[in-house]
C-alpha positions in Angstrom: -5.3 -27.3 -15.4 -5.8 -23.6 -16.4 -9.1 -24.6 -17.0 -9.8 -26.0 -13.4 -7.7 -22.5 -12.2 -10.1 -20.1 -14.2 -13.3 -21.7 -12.5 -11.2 -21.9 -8.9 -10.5 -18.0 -9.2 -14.1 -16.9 -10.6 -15.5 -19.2 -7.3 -13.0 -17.3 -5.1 -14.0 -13.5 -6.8 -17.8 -15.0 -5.9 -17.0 -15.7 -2.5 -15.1 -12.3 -2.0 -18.2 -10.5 -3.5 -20.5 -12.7 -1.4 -18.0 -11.6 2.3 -18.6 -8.1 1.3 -21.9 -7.3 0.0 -23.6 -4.2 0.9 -27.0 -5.7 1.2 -29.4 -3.3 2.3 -26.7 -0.6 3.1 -27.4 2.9 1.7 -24.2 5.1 1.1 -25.6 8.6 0.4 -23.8 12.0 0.1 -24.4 14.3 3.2 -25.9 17.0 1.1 -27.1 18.6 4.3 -22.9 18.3 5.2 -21.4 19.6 2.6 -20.9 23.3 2.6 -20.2 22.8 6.5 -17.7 20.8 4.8 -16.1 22.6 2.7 -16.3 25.9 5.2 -14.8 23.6 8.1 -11.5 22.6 5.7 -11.2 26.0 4.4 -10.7 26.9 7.9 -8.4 24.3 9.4 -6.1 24.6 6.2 -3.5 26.8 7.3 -3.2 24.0 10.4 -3.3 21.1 8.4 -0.6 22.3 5.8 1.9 23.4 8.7 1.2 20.2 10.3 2.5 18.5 6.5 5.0 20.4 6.4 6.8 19.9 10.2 5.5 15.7 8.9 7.5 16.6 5.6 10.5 18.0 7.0 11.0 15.1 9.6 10.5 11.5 8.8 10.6 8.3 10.2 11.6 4.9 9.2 9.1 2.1 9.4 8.7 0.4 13.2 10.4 3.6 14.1 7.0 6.7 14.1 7.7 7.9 17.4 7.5 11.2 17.4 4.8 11.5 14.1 2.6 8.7 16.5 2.8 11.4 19.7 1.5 14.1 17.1 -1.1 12.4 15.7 -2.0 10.6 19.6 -1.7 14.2 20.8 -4.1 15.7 18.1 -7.1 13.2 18.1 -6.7 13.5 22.1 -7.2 17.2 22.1 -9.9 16.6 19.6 -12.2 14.2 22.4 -11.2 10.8 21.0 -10.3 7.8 23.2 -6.8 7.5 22.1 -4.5 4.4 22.6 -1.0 4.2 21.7 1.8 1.7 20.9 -0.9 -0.8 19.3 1.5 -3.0 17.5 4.7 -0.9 17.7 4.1 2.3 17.7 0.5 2.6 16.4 -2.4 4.6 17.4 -5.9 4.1 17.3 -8.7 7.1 18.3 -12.1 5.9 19.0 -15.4 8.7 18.9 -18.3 6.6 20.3 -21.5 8.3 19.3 -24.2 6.5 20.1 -25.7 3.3 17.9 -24.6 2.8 14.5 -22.1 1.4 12.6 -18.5 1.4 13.2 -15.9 2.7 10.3 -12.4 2.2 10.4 -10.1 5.6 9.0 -6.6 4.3 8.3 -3.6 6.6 7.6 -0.2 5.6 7.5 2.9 7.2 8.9 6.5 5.2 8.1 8.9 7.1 5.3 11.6 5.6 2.7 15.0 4.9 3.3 16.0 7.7 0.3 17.8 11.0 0.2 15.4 13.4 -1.0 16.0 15.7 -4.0 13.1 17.9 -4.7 14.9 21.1 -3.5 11.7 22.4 -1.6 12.4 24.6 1.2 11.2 22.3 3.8 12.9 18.8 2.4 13.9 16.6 4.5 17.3 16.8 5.8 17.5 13.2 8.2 19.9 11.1 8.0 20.1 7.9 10.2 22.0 4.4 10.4 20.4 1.7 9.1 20.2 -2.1 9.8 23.8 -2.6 8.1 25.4 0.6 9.7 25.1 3.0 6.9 23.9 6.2 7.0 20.5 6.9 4.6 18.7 9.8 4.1 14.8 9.5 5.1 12.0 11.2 2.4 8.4 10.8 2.4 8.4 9.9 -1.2 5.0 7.6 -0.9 3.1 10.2 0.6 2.6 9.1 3.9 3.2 12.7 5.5 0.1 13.6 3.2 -1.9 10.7 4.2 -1.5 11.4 8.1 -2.7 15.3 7.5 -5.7 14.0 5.9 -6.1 11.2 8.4 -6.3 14.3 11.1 -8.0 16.5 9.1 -11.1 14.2 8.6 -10.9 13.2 12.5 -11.5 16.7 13.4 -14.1 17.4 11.3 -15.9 14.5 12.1 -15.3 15.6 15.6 -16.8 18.9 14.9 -19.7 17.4 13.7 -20.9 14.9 16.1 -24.2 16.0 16.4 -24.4 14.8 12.6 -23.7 11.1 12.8 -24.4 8.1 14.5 -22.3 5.5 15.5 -18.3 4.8 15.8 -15.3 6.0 14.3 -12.1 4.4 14.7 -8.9 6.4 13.4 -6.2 4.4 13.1 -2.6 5.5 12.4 -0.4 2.6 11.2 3.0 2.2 11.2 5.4 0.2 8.8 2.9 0.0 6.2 6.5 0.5 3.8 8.0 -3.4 4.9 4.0 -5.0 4.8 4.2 -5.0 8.4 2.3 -2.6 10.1 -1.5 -3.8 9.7 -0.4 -7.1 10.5 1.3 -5.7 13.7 -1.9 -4.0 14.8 -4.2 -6.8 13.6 -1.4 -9.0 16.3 -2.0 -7.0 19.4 -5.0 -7.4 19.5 -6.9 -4.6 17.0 -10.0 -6.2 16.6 -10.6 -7.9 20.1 -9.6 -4.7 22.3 -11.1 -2.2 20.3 -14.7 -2.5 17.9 -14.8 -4.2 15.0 -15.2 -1.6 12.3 -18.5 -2.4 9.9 -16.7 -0.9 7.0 -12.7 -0.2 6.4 -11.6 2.9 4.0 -8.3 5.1 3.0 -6.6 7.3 0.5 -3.7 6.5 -1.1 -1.5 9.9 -2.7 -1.2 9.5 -7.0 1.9 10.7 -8.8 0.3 10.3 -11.8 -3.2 12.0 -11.9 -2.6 16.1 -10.8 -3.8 17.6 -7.6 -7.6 18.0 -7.0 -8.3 14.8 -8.6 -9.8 11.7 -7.5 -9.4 8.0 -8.5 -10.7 4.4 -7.8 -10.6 1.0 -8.7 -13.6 -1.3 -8.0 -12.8 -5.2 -7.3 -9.2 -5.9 -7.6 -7.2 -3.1 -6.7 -3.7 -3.9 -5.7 -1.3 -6.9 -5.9 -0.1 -9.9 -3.6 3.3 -8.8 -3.2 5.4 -12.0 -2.3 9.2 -12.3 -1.9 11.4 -15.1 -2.5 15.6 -16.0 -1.8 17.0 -18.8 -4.1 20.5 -20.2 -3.3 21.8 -22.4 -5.9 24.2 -24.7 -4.9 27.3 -25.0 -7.3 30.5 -26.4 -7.0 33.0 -23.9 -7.6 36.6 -23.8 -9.3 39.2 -21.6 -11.8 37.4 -20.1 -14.2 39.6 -21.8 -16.8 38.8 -25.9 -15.8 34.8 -25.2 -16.2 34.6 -28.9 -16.4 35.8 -29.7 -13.3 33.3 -27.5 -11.5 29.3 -26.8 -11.0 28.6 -23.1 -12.1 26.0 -21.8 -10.2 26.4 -18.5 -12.6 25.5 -20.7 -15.9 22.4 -22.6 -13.9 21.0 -19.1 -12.3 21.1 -17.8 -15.5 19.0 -21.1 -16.7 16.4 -20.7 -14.2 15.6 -17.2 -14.5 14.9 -17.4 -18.1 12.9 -20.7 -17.3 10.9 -19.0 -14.5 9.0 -16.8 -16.6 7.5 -19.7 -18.5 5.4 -20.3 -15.0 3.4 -17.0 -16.0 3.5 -17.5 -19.8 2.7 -21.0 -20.1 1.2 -22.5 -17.2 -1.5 -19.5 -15.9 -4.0 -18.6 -17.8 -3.6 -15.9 -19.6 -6.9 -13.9 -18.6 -5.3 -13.7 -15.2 -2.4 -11.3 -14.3 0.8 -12.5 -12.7 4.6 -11.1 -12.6 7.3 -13.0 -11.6 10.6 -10.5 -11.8 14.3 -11.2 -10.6 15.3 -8.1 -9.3 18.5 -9.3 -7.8 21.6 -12.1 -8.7 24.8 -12.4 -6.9 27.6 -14.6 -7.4 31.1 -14.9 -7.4 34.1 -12.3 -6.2 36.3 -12.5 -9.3 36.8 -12.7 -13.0 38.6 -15.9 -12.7 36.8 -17.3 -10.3 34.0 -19.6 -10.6 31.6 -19.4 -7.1 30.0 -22.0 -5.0 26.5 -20.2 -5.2 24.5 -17.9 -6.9 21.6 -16.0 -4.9 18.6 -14.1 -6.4 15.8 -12.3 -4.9 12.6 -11.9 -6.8 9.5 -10.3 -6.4 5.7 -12.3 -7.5 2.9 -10.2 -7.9 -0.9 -11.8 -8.3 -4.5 -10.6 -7.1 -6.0 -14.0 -6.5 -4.9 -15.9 -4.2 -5.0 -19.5 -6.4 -3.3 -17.5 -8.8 -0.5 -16.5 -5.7 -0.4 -20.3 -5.3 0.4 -21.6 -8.8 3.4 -19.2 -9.3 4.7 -20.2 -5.6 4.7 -23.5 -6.5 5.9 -23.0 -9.6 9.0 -21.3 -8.8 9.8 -24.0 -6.6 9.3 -26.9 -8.8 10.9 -24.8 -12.1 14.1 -23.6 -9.6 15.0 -27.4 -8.4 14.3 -29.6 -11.3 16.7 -26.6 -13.6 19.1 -27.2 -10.8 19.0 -30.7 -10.8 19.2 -31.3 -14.9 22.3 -29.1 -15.0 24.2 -31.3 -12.2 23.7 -29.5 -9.5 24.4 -31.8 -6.3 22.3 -30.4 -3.9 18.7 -28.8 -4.3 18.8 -25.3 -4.1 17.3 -23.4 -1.2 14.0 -21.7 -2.2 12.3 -19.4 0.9 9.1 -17.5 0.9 9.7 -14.7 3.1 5.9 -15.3 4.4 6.7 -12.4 7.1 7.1 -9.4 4.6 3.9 -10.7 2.2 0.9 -8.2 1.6 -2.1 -9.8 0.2 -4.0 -8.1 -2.7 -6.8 -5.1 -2.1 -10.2 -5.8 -3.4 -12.3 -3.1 -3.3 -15.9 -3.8 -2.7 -17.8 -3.1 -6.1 -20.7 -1.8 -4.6 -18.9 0.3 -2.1 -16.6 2.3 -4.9 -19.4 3.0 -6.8 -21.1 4.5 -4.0 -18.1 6.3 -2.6 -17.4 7.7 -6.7 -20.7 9.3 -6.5 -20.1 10.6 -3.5 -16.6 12.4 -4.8 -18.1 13.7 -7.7 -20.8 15.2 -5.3 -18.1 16.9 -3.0 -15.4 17.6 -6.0 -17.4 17.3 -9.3 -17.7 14.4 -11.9 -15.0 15.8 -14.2 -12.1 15.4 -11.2 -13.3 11.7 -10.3 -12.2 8.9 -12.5 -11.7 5.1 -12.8 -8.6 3.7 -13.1 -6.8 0.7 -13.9 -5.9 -1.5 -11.1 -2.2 -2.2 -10.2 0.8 -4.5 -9.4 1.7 -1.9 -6.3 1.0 -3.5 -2.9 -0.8 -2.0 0.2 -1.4 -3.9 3.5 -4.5 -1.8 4.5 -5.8 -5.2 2.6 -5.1 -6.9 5.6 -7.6 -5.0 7.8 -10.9 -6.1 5.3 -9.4 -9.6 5.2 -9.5 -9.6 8.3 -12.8 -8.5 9.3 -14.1 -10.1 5.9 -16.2 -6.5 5.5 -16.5 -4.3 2.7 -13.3 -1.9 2.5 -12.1 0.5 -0.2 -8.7 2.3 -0.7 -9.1 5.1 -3.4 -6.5 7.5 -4.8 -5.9 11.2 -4.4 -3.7 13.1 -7.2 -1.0 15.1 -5.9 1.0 16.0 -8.4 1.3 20.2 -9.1 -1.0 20.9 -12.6 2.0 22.9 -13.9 4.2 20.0 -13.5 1.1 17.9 -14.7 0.8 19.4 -17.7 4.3 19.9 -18.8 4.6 16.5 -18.7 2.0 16.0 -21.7 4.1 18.0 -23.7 6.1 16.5 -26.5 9.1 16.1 -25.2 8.3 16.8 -21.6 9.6 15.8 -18.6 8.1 12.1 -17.1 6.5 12.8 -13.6 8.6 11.3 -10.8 6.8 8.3 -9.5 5.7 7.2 -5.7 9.2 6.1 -4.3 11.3 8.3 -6.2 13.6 11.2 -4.8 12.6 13.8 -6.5 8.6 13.2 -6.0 7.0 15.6 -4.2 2.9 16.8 -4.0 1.3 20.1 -4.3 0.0 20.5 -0.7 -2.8 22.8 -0.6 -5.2 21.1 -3.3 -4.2 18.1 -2.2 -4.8 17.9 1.2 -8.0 20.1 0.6 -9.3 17.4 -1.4 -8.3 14.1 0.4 -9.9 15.8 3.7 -13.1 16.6 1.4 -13.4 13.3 -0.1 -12.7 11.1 2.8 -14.5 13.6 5.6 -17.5 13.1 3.0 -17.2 9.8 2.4 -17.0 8.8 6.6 -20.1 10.7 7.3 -21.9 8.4 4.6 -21.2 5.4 5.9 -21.9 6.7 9.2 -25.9 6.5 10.4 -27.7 10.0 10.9 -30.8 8.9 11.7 
């Protein structure tokens, strides 16, 4: 069976490559570009950085980017784009139609995390709201989303600027609730691809919290992770804690299948291919004495291909009700895929991210461009090259301030905060200055100058 899986995923990788080849496609560095570039960025910086920081300062939840979709709606308008708005919630899209050529999608996304923040700068984020269960949160752009959108603007005006440079179509796109695996979906829904061009190539930045302002990153092929969530109910029949015998524990049998749910990825895939089943939540029960009628767990399966994504769905299904049904339990449990919050895996075109890595190391130099392992971490900009079935590529910008960087490396030092963490926070300047660079850089070489 692993066997007959191994040769099922290679044929799948073959058929990926095959979708997205860039036969024939040259993807040069604008040499002629580049110290207009640089000149151009140096200039808008002071804008861009305020524009971070008022982005910063007030967040919004996913499927609620009102006000950050008016800014960015308002910006590519004054700029000369064709701008749409509320594309799948509250999305924008910005179209620059400049004559024949091909079309390239620019994705940024806007939504923030439900977190209070805790980095102490002067312009943290101070929201509070109510969320879906009535408590108040506090709302921090601890993925780098306010990053993402300044860059996302700062290359549509640049690209603006130089019209006269390029051929073709650029389609900026500003996505919301990228944070639930919703947003591209959303877009893709209302109609993205009918109403508007269908983009000829698909790229985006993602910020790093582990690489230090300045610096560039990519992965070539697989990139990022399905990202699947499942609820099991177990079915018990509960009791007093002190007549066990009289009574089904659903405690005892959840504890039975989450230690018999990791044999799906141990013993049943093979192990060249990566998988992670984790159970990141139980609850049962109300009392010490007290022996519950269920047990619930949430888990979270990460995989890159998708016959790989099938074998641990399945598996968790099969391994969940025959565990429930050997230890007595009367009815099966209930096992739902919550198929509306998946995000499929990123593969980024081979051919494409080595083109687009020689192109950084033109704009930023070799030393500040490197590969990098790819990742369980999810990201529905996926969605938009699955989609299309065109080449697409997602790279990573460093953010994190060298001081706090370095002291990290020290013996002893301090870890650096990851992505979705309250006290993460990037070093603005270099890092905005280098995600508008590379991906600026990187548009106008997929765009024809002829």
């Amino acid at each position: 069976m692993r066997t007959q899986l191994l040769i099922m995923v290679l044929a799948a990788l073959t058929q990926v490559a095959g979708a997205t080849a860039w036969e024939g496609v040259t993807v040069n560095h604008r040499a002629d570009l580049a110290g207009a570039v640089d000149q151009q960025v140096a200039s808008d910086l002071d804008t861009l950085l305020a524009f971070y920081t008022d982005l910063h300062t007030h967040p919004e939840l996913s499927l609620n980017e009102h006000k950050s979709s008016t800014k960015i709606a308002a910006r590519l308008t004054s700029m000369g784009y064709d701008v749409t708005t509320d594309v799948g919630g509250t999305g924008v899209v910005g179209l620059m139609r400049n004559g024949s050529g091909p079309t390239v999608l620019v994705r940024g996304d806007m939504d923030a995390l439900p977190i209070m923040e805790e980095t102490g700068l002067a312009y943290a984020s101070q929201v509070r709201v109510k969320n879906a269960t009535d408590q108040t949160v506090g709302v921090m752009h601890a993925c780098g989303h306010d990053v993402h959108q300044t860059c996302l603007v700062g290359t549509a005006s640049l690209l603006a600027k130089f019209k006269d440079r390029w051929r073709g179509t650029v389609m900026i796109i500003a996505q919301p609730a990228e944070e639930i695996g919703a947003g591209a979906r959303m877009m893709i829904e209302d109609g993205l691809f009918s109403r508007f061009p269908k983009p000829d190539s698909c790229i985006a930045l993602h910020v790093s919290a582990s690489h230090p302002a300045g610096v560039v990153s990519y992965t070539p092929g697989w990139a990022l992770a399905n990202v699947d969530s499942v609820d099991i109910t177990i079915f018990g029949r509960g009791g007093h804690g002190s007549r066990p015998h009289e009574t089904v524990d659903p405690v005892l049998i959840a504890s039975h299948v989450v230690v018999a749910l990791q044999s799906i990825v141990s013993r049943r895939l093979d192990p060249t291919l990566p998988g992670v089943i984790t159970v990141g939540s139980i609850h049962a029960g109300s009392k010490h004495n007290i022996i519950s009628n269920e047990a619930k767990l949430q888990i979270t399966v990460r995989s890159y291909a998708d016959e790989v994504r099938k074998l641990l769905l399945d598996g968790i299904r099969e391994v969940t009700i025959n565990t429930a049904r050997a230890l007595g339990c009367e009815k099966d449990p209930s096992v739902v895929f919550r198929d509306h919050e998946f995000t499929p895996s990123t593969y980024n075109d081979p051919a494409l991210t080595e083109a687009a890595a020689g192109v950084f190391a033109q704009v930023i130099g070799s030393d500040r461009v490197v590969e990098r392992d790819a990742v369980m971490g999810g990201e529905d900009f996926s969605r938009y090259m699955r989609e299309l079935k065109v080449p697409g590529l997602i790279f990573w910008l460093g953010s994190v301030p060298q001081e706090r960087y370095d002291a990290s490396l020290k013996t002893g030092g301090t870890p650096l905060p990851s992505l979705h963490s309250s006290k993460y926070y990037p070093d603005p300047k270099p890092t905005i200055e280098t995600g508008v660079r590379c991906l600026t850089s990187l548009a106008l070489s997929l765009l024809d100058k002829k």
